[in-house]
Each structure stands twice: as C-alpha cells, then as structure tokens.
C-alpha positions in Angstrom: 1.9 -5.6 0.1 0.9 -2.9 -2.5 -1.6 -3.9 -5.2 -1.2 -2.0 -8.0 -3.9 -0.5 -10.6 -4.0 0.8 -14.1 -7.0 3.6 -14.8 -8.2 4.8 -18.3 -9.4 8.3 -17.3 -10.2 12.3 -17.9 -9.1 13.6 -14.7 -7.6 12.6 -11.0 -8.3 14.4 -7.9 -6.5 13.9 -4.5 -8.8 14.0 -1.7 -9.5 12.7 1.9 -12.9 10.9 3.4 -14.7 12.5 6.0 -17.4 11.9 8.2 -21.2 12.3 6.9 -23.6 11.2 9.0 -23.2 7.4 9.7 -21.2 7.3 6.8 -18.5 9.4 4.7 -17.5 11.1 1.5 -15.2 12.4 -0.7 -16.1 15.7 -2.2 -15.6 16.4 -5.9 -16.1 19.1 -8.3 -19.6 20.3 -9.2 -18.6 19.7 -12.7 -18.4 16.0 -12.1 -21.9 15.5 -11.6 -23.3 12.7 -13.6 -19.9 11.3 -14.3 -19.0 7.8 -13.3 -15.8 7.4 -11.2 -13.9 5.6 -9.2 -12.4 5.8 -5.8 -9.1 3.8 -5.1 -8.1 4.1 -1.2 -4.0 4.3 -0.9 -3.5 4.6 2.7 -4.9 2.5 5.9 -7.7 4.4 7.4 -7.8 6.1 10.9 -9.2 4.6 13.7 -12.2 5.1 14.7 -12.7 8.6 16.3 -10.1 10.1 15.2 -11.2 12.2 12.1 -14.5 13.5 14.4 
C-alpha cells in the first residue's frame, strides 16, 4: 500500500542513494547547504550488493 505525503517546500530534487562508506547518500546542490530537508524514499531498495 502507498502512503501518501503532503510537503510545504522551496524546491524538489529527484535523486538516487548510493553507497558511502558503511553507509549512503543522496547528493544535493552546494546551494542547499545549511538548509533543512527532507528525504521521502518512493521505491523498495535494492538488495544488498547490487548498487556496489
């Protein structure tokens, strides 16, 4: 079932996750810096190994 969300904001950016170290990250404009956001995930992730 998809959930559904409402978001007041300036800007949206589509992106993907990758790997970073024993984590990962979504890159985003210099320009953001300082801003507060928010990251909604819309799709199941990967498994395991397969974005490496």
């Amino acid at each position: 079932m998809e959930n559904r969300f409402e978001i007041k904001g300036e800007e949206i950016l589509d992106g993907e996750v990758k790997a970073f170290g024993n984590s990962a990250h979504v890159t985003v404009p210099k320009r953001w810096r300082g801003a507060d956001v928010k990251v909604v995930r819309i799709s199941e992730p990967a498994e395991e190994g397969d974005n490496e």
